[in-house]
C-alpha positions in Angstrom: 24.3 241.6 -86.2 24.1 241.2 -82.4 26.7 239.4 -80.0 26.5 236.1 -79.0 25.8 237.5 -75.7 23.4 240.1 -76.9 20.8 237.4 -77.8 21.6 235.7 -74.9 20.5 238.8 -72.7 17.9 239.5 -75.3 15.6 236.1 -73.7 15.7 237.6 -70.2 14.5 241.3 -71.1 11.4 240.3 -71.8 9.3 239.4 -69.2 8.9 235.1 -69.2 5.4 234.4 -69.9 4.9 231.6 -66.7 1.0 231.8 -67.0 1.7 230.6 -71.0 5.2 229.2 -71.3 4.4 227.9 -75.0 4.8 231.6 -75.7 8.1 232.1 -74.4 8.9 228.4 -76.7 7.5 230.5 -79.6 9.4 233.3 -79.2 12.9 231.0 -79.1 11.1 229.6 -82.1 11.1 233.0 -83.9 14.8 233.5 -83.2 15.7 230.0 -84.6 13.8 231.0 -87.6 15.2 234.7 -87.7 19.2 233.3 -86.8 18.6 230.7 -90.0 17.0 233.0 -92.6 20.5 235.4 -91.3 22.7 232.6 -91.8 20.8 231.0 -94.9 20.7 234.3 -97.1 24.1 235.9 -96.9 27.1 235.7 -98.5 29.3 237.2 -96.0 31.3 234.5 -94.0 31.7 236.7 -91.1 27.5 237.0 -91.0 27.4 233.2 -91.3 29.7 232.7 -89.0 28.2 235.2 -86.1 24.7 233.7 -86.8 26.3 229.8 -86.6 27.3 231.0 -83.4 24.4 232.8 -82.4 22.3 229.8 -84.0 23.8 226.9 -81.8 23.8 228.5 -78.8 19.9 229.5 -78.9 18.9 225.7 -79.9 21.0 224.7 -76.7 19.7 226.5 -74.4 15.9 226.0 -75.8 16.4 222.3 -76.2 17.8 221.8 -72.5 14.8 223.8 -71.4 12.1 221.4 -73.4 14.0 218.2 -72.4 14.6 219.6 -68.8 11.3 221.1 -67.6 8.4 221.3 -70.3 8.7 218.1 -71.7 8.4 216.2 -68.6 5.5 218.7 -67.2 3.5 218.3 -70.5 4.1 214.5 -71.0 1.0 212.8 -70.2 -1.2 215.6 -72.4 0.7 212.7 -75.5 3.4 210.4 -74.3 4.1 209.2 -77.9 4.4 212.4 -79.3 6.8 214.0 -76.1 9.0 211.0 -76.5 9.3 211.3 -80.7 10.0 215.0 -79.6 12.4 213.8 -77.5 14.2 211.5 -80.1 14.6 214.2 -82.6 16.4 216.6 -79.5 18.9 213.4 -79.4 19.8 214.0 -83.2 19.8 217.4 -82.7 21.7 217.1 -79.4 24.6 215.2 -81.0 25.0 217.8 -84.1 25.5 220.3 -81.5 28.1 218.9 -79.7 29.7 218.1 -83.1 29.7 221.9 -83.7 30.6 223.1 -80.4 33.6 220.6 -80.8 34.9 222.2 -83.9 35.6 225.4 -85.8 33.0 227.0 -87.3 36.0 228.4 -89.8 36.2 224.4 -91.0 34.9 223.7 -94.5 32.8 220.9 -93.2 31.1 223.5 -90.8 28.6 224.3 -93.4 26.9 221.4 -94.2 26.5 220.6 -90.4 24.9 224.0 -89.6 22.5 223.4 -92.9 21.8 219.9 -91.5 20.9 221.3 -88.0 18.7 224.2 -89.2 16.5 221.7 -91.5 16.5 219.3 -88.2 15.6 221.8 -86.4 13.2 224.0 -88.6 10.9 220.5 -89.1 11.1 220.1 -85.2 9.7 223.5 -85.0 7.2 223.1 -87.5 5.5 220.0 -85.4 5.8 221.1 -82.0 3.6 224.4 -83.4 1.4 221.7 -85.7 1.1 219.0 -83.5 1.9 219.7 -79.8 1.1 223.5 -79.2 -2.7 222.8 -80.3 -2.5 219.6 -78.3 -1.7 221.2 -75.1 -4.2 224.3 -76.1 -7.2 221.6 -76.1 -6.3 220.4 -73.2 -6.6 223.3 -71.2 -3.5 223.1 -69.1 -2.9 225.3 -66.3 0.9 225.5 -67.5 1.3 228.1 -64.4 3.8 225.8 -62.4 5.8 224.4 -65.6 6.2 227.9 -66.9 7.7 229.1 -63.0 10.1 225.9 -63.5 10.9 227.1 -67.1 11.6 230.4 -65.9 13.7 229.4 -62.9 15.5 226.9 -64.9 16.3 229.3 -67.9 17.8 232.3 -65.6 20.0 229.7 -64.3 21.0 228.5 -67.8 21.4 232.0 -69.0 23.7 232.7 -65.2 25.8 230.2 -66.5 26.4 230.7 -69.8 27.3 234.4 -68.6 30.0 233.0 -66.0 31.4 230.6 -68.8 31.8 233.8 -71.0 33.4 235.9 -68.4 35.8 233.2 -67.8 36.7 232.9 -71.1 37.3 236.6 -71.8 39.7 236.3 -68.9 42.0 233.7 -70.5 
């Protein structure tokens, strides 16, 4: 299984797609999906543990990028449905920080990271259903919110890369 920071680095060699942004949303999507199936069917604790890991920090970095830049350029395509979207980041939001605060070695770990992946698979699951078509039919030109995604992700992904090196260093 790769490194934490080898999926990290693994969202920035592919080229963002700022003409279609949902697609770059997809494709962190795919890796959600991929990252749970990893930590759901194993046995191995080390697996589970490198895909927990793996796991939390791709739904952080995806979920600041929707509240941060798409959900605010897409809102008035459906207000109602951005803001329920927006109340299920805040559940989402707070299981994370509950994570990031513990060890993922604790017995209670497990449970969390199941309650996070079914939070987060049914999130999935209605942003493709529901929004995704939504903004198709309205025949957006997503252009400038995918150059904002893009801009805002490398910066994300510049941090999270400084945090790291710091770290090794202690």
């Amino acid at each position: 299984m790769a490194t934490t920071d080898d999926s990290v680095r693994s969202r920035t060699q592919d080229a963002f797609p700022v003409d279609n942004p949902v697609q770059a949303l997809q494709r962190d999507h795919d890796l959600v999906r991929k990252l749970a199936d990893a930590y759901r069917n194993t046995q191995s604790a080390d697996v589970r543990k490198q895909a927990a890991t793996q796991l939390i920090q791709a739904i952080h970095m995806h979920s600041r990028l929707e509240e941060g830049v798409f959900y605010p350029g897409v809102r008035r395509v459906d207000p109602n449905l951005i803001a329920r979207f927006e109340e299920d980041h805040l559940a989402v939001d707070d299981l994370l920080a509950t994570l990031q605060g513990m060890s993922l070695d604790e017995a209670r770990t497990e449970p969390l990271v199941r309650e996070l992946i079914d939070a987060v698979l049914s999130h999935i699951r209605q942003e493709e259903e529901q929004l995704f078509p939504e903004l198709k039919q309205a025949a957006l030109d997503l252009t400038s919110i995918g150059m904002e995604m893009q801009a805002f992700e490398a910066n994300l992904v510049h941090m999270q890369a400084q945090l790291s090196d710091l770290a090794s260093r202690r």
